[in-house]
N, CA, C, O and CB atoms as a CASP TS submission, in Angstrom:
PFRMAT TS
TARGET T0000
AUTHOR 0000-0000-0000
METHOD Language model
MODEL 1
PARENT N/A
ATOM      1  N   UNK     1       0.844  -1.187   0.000  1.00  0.00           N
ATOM      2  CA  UNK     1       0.000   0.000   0.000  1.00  0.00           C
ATOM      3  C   UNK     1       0.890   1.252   0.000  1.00  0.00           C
ATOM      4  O   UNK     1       1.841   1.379   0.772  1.00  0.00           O
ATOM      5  CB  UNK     1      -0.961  -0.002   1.232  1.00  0.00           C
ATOM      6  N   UNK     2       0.461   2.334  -1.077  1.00  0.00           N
ATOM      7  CA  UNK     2       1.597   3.321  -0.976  1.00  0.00           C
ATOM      8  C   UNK     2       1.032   4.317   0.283  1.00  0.00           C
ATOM      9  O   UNK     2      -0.065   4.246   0.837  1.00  0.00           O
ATOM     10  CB  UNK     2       1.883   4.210  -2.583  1.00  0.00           C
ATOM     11  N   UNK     3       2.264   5.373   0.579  1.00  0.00           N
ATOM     12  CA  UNK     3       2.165   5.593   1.582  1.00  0.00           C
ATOM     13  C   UNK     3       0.880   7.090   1.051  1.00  0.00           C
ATOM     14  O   UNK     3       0.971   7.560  -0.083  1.00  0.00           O
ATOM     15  CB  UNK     3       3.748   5.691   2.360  1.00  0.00           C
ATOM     16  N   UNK     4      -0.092   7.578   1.963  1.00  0.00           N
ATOM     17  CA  UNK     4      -0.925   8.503   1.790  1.00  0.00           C
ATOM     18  C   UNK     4       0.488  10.176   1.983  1.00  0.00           C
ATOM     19  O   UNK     4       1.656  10.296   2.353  1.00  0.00           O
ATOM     20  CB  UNK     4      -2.435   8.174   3.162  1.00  0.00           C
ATOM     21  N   UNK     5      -0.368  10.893   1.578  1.00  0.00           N
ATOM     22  CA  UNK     5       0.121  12.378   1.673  1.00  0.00           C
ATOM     23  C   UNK     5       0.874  12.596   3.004  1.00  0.00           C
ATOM     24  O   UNK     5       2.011  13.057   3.100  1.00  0.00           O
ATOM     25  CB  UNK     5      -1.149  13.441   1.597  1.00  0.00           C
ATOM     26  N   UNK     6       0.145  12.231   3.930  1.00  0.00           N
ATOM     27  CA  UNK     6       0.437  12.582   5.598  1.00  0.00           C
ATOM     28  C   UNK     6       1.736  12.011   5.830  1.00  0.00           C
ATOM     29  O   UNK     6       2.651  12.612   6.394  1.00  0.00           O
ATOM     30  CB  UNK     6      -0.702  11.867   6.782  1.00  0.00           C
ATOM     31  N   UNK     7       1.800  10.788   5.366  1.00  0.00           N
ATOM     32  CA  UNK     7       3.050   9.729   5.357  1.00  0.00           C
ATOM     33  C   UNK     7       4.136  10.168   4.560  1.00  0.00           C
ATOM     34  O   UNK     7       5.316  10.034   4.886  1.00  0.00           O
ATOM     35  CB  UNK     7       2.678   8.315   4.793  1.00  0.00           C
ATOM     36  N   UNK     8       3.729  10.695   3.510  1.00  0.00           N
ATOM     37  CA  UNK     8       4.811  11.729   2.954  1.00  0.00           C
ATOM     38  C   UNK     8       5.587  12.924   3.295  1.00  0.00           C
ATOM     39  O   UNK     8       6.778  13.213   3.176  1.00  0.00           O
ATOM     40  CB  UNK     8       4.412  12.137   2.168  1.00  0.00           C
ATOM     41  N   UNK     9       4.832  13.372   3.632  1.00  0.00           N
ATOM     42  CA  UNK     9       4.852  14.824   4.385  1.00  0.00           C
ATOM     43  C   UNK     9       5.722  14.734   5.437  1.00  0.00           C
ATOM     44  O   UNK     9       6.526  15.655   5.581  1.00  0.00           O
ATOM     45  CB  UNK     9       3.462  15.329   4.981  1.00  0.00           C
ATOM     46  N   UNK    10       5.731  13.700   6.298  1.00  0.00           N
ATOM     47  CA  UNK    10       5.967  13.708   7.726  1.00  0.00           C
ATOM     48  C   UNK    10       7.210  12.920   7.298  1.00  0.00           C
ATOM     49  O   UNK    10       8.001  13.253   8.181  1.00  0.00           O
ATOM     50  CB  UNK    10       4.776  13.044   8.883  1.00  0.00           C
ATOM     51  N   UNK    11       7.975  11.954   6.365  1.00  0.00           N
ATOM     52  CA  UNK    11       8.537  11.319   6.083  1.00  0.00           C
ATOM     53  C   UNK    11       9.585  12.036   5.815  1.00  0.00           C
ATOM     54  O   UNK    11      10.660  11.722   6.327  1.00  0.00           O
ATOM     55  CB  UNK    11       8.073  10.655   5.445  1.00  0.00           C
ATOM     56  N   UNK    12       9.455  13.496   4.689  1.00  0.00           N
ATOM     57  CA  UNK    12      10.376  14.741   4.430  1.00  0.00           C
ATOM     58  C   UNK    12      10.877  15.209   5.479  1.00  0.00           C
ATOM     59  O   UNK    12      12.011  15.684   5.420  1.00  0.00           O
ATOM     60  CB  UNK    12       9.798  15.834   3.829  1.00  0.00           C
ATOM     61  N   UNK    13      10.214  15.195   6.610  1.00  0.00           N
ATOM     62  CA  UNK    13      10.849  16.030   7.708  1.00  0.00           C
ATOM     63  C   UNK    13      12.149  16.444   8.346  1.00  0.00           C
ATOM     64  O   UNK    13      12.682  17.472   8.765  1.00  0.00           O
ATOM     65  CB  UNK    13      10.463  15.684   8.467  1.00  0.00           C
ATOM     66  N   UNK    14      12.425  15.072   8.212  1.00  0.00           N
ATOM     67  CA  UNK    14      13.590  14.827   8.487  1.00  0.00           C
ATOM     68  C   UNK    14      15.059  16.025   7.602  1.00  0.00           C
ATOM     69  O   UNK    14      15.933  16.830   7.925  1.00  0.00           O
ATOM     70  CB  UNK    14      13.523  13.205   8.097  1.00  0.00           C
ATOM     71  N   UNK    15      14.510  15.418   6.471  1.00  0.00           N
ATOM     72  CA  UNK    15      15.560  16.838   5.609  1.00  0.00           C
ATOM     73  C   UNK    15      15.131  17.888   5.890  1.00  0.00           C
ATOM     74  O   UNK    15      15.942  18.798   5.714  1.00  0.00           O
ATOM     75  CB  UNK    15      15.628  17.032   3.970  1.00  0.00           C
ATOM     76  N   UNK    16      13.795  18.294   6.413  1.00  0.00           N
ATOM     77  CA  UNK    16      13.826  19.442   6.084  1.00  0.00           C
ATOM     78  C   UNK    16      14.381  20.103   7.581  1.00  0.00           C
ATOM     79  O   UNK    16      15.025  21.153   7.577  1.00  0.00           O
ATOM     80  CB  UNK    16      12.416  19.869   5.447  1.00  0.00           C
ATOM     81  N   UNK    17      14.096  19.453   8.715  1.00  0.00           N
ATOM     82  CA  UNK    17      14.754  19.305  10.027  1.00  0.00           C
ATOM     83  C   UNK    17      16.756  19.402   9.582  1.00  0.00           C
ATOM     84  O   UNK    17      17.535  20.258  10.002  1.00  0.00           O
ATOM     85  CB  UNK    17      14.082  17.467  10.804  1.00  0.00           C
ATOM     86  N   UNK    18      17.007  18.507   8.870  1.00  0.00           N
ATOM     87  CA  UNK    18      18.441  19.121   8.876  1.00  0.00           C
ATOM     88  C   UNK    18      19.434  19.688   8.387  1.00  0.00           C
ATOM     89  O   UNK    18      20.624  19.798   8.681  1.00  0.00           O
ATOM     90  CB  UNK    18      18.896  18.752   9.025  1.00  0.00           C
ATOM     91  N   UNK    19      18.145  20.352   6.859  1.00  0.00           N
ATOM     92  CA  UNK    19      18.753  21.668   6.570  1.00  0.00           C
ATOM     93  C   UNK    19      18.246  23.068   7.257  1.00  0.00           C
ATOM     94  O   UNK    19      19.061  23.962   7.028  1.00  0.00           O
ATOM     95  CB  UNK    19      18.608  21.817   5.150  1.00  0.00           C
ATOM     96  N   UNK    20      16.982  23.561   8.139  1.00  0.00           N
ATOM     97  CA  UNK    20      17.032  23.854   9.028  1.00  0.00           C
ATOM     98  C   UNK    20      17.721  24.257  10.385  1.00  0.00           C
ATOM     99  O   UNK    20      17.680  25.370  10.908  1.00  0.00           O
ATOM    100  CB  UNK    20      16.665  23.485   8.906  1.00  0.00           C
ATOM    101  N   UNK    21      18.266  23.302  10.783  1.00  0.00           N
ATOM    102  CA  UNK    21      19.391  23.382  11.646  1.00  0.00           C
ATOM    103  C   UNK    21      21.183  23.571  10.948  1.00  0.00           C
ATOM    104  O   UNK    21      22.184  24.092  11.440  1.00  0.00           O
ATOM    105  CB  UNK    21      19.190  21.967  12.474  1.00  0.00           C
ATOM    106  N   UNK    22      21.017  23.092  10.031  1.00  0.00           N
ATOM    107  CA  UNK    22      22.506  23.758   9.751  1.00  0.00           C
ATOM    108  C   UNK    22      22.347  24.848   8.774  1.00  0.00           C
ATOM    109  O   UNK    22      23.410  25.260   8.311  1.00  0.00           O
ATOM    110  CB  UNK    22      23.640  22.674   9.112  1.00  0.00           C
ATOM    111  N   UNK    23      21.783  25.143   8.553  1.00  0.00           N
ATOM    112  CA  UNK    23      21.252  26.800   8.325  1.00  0.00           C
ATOM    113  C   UNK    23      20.985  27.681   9.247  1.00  0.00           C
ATOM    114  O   UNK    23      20.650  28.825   8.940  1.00  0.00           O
ATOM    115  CB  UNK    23      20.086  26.945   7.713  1.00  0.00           C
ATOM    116  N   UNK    24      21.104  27.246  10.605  1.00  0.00           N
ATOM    117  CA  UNK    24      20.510  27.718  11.639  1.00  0.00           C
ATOM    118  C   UNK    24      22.057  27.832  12.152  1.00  0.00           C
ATOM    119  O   UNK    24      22.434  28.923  12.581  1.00  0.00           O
ATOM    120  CB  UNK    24      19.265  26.815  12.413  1.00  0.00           C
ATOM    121  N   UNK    25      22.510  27.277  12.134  1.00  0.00           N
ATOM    122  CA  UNK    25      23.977  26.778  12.615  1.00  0.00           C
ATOM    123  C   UNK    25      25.076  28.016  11.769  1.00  0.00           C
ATOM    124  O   UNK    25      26.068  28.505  12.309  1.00  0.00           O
ATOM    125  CB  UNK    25      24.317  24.796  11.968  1.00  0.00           C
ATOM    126  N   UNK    26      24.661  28.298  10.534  1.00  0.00           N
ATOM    127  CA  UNK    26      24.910  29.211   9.787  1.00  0.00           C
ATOM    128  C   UNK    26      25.047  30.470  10.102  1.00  0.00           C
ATOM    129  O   UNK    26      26.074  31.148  10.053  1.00  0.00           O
ATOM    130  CB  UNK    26      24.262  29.155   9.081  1.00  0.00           C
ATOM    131  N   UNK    27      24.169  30.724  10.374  1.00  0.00           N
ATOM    132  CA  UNK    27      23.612  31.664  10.653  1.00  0.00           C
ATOM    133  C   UNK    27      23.885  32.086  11.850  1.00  0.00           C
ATOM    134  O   UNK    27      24.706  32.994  11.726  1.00  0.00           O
ATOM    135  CB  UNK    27      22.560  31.536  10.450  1.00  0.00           C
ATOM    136  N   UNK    28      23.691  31.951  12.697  1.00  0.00           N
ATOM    137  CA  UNK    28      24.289  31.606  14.252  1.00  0.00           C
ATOM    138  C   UNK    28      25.682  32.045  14.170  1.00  0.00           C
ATOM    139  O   UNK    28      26.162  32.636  15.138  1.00  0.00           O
ATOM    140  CB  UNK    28      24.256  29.881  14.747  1.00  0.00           C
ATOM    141  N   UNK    29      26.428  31.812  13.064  1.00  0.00           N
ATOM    142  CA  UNK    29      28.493  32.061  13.529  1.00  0.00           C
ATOM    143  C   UNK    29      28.428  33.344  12.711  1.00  0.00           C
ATOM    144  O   UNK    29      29.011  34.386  13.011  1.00  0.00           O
ATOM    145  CB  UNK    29      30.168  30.542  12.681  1.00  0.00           C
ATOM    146  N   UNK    30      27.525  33.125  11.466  1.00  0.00           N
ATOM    147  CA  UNK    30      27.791  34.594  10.544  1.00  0.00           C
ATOM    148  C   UNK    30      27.176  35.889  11.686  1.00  0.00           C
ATOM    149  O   UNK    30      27.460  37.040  11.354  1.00  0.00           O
ATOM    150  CB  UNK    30      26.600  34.575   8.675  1.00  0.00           C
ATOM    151  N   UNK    31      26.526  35.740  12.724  1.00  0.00           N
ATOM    152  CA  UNK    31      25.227  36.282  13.392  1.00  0.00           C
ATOM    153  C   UNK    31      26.047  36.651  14.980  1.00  0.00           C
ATOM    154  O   UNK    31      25.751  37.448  15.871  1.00  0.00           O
ATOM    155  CB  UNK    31      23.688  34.870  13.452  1.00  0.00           C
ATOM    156  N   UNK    32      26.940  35.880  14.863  1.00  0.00           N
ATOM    157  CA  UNK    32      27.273  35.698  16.394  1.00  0.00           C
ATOM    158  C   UNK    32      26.215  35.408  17.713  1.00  0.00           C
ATOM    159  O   UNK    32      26.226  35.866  18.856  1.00  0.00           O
ATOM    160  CB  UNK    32      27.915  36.950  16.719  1.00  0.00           C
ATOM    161  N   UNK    33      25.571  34.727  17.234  1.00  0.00           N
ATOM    162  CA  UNK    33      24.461  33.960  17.747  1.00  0.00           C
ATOM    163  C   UNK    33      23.424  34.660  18.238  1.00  0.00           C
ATOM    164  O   UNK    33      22.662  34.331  19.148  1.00  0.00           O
ATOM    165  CB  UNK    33      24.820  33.138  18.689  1.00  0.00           C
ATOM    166  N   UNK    34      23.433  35.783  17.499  1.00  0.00           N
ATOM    167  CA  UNK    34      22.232  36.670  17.759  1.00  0.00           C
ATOM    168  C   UNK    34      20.456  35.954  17.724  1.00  0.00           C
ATOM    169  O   UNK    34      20.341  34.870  17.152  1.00  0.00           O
ATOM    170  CB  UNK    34      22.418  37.857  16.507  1.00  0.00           C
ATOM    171  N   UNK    35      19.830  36.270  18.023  1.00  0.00           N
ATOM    172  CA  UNK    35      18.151  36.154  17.577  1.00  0.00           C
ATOM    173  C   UNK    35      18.027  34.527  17.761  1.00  0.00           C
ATOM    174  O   UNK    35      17.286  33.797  17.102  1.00  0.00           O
ATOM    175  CB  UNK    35      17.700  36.757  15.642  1.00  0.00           C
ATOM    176  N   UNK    36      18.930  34.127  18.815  1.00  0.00           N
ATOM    177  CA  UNK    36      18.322  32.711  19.335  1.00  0.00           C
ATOM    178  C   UNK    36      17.165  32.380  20.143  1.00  0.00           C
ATOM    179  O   UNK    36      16.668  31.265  20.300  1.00  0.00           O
ATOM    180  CB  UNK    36      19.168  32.150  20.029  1.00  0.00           C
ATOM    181  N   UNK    37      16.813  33.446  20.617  1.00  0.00           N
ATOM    182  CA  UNK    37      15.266  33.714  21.367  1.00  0.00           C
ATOM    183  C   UNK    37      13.966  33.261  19.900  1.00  0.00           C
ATOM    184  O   UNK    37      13.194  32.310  19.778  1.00  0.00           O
ATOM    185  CB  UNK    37      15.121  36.001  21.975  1.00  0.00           C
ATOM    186  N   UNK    38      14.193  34.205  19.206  1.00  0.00           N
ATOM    187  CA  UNK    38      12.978  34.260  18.193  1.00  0.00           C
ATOM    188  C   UNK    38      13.094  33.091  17.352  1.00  0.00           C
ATOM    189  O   UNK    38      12.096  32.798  16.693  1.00  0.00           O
ATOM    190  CB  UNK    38      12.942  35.587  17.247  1.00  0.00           C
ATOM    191  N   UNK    39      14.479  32.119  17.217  1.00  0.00           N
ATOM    192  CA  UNK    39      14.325  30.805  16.247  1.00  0.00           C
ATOM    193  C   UNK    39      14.554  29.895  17.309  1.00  0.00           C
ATOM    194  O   UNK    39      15.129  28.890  16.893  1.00  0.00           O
ATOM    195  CB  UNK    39      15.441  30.583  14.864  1.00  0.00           C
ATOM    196  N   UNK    40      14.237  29.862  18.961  1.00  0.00           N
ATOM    197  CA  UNK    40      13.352  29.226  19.784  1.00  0.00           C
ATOM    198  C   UNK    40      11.946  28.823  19.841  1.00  0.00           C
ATOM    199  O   UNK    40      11.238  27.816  19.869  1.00  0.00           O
ATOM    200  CB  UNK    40      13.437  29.728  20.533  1.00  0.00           C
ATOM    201  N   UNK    41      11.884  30.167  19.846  1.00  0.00           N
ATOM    202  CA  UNK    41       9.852  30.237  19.427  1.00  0.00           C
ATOM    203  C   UNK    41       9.710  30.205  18.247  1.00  0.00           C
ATOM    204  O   UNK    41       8.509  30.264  17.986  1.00  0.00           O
ATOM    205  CB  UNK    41       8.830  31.657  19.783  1.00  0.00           C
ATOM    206  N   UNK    42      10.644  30.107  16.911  1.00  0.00           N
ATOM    207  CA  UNK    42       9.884  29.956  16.583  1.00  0.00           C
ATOM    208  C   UNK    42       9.703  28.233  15.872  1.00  0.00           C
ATOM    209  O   UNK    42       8.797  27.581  15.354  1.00  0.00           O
ATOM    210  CB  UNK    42       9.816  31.082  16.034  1.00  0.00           C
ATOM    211  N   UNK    43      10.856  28.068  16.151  1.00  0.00           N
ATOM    212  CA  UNK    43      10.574  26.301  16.580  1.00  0.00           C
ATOM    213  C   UNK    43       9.349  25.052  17.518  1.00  0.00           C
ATOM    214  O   UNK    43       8.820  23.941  17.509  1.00  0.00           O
ATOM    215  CB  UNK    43      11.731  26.125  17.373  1.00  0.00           C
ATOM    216  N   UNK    44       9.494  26.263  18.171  1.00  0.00           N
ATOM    217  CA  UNK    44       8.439  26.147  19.201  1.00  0.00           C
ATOM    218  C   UNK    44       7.284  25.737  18.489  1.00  0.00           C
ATOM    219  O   UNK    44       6.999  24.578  18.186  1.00  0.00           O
ATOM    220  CB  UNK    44       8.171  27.434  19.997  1.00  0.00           C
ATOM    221  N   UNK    45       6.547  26.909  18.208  1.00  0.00           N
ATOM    222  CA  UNK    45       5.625  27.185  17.349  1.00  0.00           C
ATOM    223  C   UNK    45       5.295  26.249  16.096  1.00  0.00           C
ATOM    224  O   UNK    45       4.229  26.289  15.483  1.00  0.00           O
ATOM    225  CB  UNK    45       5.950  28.357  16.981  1.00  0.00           C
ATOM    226  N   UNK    46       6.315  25.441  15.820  1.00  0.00           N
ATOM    227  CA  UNK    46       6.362  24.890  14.941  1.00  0.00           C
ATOM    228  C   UNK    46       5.631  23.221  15.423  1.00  0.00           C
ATOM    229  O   UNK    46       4.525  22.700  15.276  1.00  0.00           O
ATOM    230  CB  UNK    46       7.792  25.119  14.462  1.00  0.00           C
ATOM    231  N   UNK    47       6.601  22.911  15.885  1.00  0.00           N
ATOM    232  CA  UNK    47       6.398  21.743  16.927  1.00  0.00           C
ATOM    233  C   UNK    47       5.289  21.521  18.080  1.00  0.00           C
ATOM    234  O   UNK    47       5.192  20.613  18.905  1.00  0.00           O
ATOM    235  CB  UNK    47       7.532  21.736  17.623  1.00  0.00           C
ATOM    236  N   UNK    48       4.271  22.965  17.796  1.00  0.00           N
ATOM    237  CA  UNK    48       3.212  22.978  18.440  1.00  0.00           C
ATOM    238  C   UNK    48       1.786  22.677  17.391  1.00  0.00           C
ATOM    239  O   UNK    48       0.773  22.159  17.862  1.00  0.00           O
ATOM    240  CB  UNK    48       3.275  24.331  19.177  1.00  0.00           C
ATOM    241  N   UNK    49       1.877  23.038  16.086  1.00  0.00           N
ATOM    242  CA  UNK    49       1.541  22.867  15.260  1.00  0.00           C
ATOM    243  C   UNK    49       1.546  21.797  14.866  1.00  0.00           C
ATOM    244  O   UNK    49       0.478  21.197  14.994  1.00  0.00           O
ATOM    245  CB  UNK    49       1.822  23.428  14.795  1.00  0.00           C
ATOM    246  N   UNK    50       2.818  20.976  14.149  1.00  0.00           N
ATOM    247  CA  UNK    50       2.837  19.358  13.956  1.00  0.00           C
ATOM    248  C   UNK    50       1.732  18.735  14.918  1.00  0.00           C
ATOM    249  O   UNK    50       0.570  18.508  14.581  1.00  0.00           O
ATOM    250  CB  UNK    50       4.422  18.661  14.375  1.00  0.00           C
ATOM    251  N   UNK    51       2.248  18.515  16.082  1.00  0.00           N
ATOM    252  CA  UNK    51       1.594  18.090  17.602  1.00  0.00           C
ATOM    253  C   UNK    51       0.079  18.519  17.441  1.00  0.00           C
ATOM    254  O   UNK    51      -0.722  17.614  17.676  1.00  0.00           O
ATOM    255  CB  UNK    51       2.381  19.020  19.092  1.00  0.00           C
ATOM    256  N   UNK    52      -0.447  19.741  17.081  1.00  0.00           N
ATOM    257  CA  UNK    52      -2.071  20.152  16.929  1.00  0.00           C
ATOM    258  C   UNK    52      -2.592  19.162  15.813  1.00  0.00           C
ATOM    259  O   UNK    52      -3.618  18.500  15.966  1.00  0.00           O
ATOM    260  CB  UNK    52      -2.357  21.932  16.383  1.00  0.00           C
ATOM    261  N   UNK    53      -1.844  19.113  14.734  1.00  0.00           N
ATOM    262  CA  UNK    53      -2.440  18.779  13.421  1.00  0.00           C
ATOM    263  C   UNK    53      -1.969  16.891  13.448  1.00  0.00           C
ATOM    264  O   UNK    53      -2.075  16.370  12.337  1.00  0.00           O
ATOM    265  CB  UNK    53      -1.583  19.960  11.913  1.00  0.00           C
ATOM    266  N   UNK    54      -1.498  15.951  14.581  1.00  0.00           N
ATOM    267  CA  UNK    54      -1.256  14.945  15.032  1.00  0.00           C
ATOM    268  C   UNK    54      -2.453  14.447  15.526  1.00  0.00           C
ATOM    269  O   UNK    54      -3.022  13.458  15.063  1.00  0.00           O
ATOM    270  CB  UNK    54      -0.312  15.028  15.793  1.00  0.00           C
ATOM    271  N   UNK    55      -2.929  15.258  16.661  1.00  0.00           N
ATOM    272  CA  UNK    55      -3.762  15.355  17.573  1.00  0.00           C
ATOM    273  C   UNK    55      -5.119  15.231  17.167  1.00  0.00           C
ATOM    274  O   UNK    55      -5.893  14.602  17.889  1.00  0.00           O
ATOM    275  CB  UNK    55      -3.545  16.396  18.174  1.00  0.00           C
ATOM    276  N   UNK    56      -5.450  15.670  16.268  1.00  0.00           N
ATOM    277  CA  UNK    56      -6.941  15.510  15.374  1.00  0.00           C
ATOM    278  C   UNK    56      -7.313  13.879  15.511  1.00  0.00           C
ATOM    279  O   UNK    56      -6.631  13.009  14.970  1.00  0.00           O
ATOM    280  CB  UNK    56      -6.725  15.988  13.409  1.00  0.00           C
ATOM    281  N   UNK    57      -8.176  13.681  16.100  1.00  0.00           N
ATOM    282  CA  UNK    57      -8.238  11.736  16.180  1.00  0.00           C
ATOM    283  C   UNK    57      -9.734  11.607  14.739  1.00  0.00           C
ATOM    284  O   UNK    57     -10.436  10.668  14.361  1.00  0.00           O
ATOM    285  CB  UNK    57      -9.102  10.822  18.695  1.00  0.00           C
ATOM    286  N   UNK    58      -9.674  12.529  14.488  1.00  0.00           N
ATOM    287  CA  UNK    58     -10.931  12.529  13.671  1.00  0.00           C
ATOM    288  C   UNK    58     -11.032  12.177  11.862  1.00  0.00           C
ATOM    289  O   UNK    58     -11.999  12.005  11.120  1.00  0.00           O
ATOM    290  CB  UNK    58     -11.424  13.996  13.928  1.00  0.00           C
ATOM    291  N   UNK    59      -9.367  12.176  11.598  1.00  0.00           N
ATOM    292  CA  UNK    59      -9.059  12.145  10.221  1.00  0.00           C
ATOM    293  C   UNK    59      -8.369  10.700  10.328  1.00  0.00           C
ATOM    294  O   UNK    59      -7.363  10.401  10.972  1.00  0.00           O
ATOM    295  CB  UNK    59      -8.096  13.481   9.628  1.00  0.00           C
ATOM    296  N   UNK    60      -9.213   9.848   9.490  1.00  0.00           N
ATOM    297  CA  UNK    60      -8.536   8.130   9.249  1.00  0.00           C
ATOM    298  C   UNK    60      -7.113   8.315   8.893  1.00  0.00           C
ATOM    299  O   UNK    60      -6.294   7.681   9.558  1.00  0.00           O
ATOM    300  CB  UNK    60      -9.303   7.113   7.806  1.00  0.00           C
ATOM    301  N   UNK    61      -6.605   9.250   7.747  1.00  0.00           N
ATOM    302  CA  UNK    61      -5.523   9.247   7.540  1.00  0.00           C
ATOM    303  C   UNK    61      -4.702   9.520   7.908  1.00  0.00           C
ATOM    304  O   UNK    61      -3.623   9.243   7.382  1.00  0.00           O
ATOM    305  CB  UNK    61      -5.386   9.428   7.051  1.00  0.00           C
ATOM    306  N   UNK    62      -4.839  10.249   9.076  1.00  0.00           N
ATOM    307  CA  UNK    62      -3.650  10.406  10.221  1.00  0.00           C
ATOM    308  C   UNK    62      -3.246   9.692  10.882  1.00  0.00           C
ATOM    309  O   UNK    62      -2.113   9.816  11.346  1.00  0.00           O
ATOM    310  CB  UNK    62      -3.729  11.070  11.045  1.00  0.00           C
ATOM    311  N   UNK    63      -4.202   8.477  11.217  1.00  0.00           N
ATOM    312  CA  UNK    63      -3.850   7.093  12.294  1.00  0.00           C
ATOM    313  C   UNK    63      -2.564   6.583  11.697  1.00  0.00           C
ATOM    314  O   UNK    63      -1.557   6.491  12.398  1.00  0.00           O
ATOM    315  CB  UNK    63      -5.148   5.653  12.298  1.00  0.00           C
ATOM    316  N   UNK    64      -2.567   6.314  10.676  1.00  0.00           N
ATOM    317  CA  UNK    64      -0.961   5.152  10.229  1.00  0.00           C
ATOM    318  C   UNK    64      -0.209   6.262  10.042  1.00  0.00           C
ATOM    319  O   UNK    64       0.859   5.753   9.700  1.00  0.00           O
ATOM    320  CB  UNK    64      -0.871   3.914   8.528  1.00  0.00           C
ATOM    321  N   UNK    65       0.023   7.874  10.032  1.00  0.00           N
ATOM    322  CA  UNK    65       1.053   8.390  10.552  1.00  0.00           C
ATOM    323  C   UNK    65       0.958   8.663  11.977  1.00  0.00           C
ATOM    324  O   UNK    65       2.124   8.947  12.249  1.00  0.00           O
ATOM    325  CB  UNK    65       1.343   9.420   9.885  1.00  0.00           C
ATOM    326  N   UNK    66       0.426   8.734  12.834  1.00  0.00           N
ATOM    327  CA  UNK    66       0.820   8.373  14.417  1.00  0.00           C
ATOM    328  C   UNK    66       1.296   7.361  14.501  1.00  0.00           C
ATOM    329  O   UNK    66       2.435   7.416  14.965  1.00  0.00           O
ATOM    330  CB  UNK    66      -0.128   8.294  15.403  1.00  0.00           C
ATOM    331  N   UNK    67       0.784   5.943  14.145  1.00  0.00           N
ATOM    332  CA  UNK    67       1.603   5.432  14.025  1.00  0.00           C
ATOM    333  C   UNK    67       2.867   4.685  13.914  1.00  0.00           C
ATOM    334  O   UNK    67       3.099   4.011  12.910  1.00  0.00           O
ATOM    335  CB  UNK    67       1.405   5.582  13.998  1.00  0.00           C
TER
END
């Protein structure tokens, strides 16, 4: 069975998690680690979102990505 959208989506993450962080990492030495408060939150924010849109028990196609 191929994998649905959700399974896709969530499957990318990963790259997109670790160009993210070494862009972040980048940024950070060019920056002298300025504005680590605001790419806290806004990570945060991010990971509060995933977690909201997880949380829905109401969409079938989300079950086999919880999973």
């Amino acid at each position: 069975m191929p994998p649905d959208p959700f399974q896709k989506c969530f499957g990318s993450l990963e790259y997109i998690f670790k160009l993210l962080i070494q862009s972040r990492k980048l940024f950070a030495r060019a920056t002298g680690g300025q504005y680590e408060d605001s790419f806290r939150r806004d990570l945060h924010s991010l990971f509060t979102a995933l977690n909201g849109m997880l949380a829905v028990p109401s969409y079938d196609v989300i079950i086999p990505t919880q999973e």
